[in-house]
C-alpha positions, -999 to +999 in steps of 0.1 A: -802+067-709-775+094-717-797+123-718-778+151-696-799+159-663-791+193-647-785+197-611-821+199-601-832+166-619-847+182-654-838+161-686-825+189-707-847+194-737-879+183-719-906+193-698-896+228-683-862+230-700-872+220-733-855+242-761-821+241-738-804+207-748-769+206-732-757+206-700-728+231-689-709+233-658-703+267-649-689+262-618-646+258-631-634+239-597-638+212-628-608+192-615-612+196-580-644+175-584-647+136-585-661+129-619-695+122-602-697+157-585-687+171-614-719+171-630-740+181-598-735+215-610-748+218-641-771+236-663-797+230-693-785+257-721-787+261-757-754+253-768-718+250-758-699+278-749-668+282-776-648+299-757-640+317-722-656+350-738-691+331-747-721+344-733-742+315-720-786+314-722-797+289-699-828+278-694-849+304-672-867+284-646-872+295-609-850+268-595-818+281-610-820+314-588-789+326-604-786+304-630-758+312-659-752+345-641-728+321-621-703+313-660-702+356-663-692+358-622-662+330-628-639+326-653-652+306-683-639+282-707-645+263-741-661+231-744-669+201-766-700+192-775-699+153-765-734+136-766-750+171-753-725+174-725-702+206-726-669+187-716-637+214-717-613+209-740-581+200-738-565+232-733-583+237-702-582+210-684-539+210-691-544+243-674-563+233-641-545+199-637-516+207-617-536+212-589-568+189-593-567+155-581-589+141-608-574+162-635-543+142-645-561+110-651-588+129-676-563+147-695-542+113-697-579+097-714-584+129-732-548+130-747-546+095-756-585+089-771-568+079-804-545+050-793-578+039-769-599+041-800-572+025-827-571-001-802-607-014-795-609-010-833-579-038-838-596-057-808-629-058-833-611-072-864-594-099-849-624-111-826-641-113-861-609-124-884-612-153-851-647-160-854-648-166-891-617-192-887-637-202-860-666-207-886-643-226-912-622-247-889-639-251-855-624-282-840-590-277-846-590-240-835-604-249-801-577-274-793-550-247-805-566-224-782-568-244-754-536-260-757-520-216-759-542-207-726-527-235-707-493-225-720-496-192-709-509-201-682-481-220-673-459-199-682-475-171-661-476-191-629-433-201-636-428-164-641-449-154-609-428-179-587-394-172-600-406-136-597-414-142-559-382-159-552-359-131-566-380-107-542 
């Protein structure tokens, strides 16, 4: 399901690209693109370039035409290897986001991955911290619950109205 396919529908490392497992987007109008465009550009290739200088083998099949010959005509750019996708770092993406409509909300993701991560990892321990009290004292944890969603639920609805009359 999350194998990269290049721009002409080939599952990187199979069939006629086999041997060329990541996908690379040479084109850089990275930010320009919605993410979904994004990756109609890309290219099966053996790894991901490291920097702007890296020379790039991607996998010679007739449909590329030009193929990689594209990353030496452009300026290129490090990447991540992320689940064999070559996602930019960082760095580059900071550089191309003034001007790219999609590029501020990536680099916001890309610069705040920790906090995103730290929290779904809270979100885990408490939904299982819950589930084992849940386990041990079932009946009287369901009343509590219900009786604090209809509180705040309450509460939400008071706050919305006295919200709307200020307004």
């Amino acid at each position: 399901m999350l194998a990269p396919i290049d721009q002409f529908e080939n599952f990187c490392n199979y069939g006629a690209v086999e041997g060329y497992p990541v996908l690379v987007v040479p084109a850089y109008n990275l930010l320009s693109l919605t993410p979904g465009e994004f990756f109609n550009n890309g290219y099966c290739a053996k790894s991901c370039p490291s920097s702007s200088s890296s020379t790039l083998d991607c996998a010679p099949i007739l449909q590329y035409g030009l193929g990689c010959a594209v990353w030496t005509n452009q300026t290129g750019y490090s990447t991540n290897n992320i689940l064999n996708y070559c996602i930019p770092t960082g760095d580059n993406i900071a550089k191309s986001s003034d001007t790219a409509t999609y590029g501020g909300w990536f680099l916001s993701l890309y610069e705040t991955r920790w906090v995103i991560l730290t929290c779904i990892g809270f979100s885990l321990i408490i939904a299982f911290m819950y589930l084992k009290l849940m386990d041990c004292f079932a009946v009287p944890l369901a009343y509590i619950t219900i009786l604090v969603v209809q509180v705040a639920l309450v509460l939400m609805g008071y706050y919305a109205y006295a919200y709307s009359k200020v307004s």
